[in-house]
C-alpha positions in Angstrom: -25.6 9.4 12.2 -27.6 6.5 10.2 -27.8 3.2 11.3 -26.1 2.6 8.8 -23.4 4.7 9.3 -23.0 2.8 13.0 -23.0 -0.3 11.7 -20.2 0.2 9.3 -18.2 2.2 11.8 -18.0 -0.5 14.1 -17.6 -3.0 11.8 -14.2 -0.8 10.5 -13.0 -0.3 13.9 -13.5 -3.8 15.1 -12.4 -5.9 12.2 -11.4 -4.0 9.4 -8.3 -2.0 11.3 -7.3 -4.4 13.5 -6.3 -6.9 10.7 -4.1 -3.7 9.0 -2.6 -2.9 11.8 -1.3 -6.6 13.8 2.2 -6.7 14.0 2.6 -2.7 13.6 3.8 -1.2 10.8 7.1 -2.9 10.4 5.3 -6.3 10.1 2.7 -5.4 7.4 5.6 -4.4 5.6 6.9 -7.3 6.1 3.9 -9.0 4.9 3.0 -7.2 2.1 3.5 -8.6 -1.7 6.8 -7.8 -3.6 7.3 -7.3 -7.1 10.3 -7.7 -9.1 11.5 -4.9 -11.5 10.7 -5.5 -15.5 13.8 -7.4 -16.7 16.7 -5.0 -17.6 15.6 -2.4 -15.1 18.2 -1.1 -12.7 16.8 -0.3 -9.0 18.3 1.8 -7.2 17.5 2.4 -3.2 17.2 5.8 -2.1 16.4 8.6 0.4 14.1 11.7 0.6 15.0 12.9 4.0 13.7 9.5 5.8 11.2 8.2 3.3 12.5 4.9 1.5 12.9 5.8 -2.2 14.1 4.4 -5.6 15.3 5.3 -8.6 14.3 2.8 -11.8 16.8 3.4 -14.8 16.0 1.4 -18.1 19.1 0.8 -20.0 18.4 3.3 -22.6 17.3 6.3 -20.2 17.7 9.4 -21.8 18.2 12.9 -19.7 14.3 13.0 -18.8 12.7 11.9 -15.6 9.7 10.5 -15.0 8.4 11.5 -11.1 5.8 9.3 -9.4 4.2 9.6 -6.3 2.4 7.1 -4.7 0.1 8.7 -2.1 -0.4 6.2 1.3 3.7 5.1 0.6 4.9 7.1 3.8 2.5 5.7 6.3 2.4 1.5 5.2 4.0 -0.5 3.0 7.2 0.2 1.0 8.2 0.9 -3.2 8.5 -2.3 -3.9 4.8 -2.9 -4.9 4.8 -0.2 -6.7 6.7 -1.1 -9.6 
């Protein structure tokens, strides 16, 4: 490995991760930014087994269904930034 390579390892492990991961999990969630819905969208908690969901419904939602994934979601943080 580079000393380069060392360098930045260390400097991930020592600083980098530690900030991310104070408080545990159910702090940084706590922490992290929330967004409100666009105005006239309905939210809609939900469930996928144990993962925190939601469904977003305009008013004039037709039969279709748009499905997005946010990869990273069912480690940290929660749907609500992701609006």
């Amino acid at each position: 490995m580079t000393l380069r390579a060392h360098v930045l390892r260390h400097f991930l492990r020592t600083v980098v991760r530690p900030f991310f991961l104070r408080g545990g999990v159910h702090d940084w969630r706590r922490r992290w930014p929330t967004w409100s819905a666009p105005r006239g969208i309905r939210v809609v908690p939900s469930r996928c087994e144990v993962v925190p969901a939601e469904w977003l419904i305009p008013p004039d939602a037709g039969r279709g269904i748009l499905y997005y994934l946010h990869g990273g979601g069912f480690v940290m943080g929660s749907p609500a930034p992701h609006r």
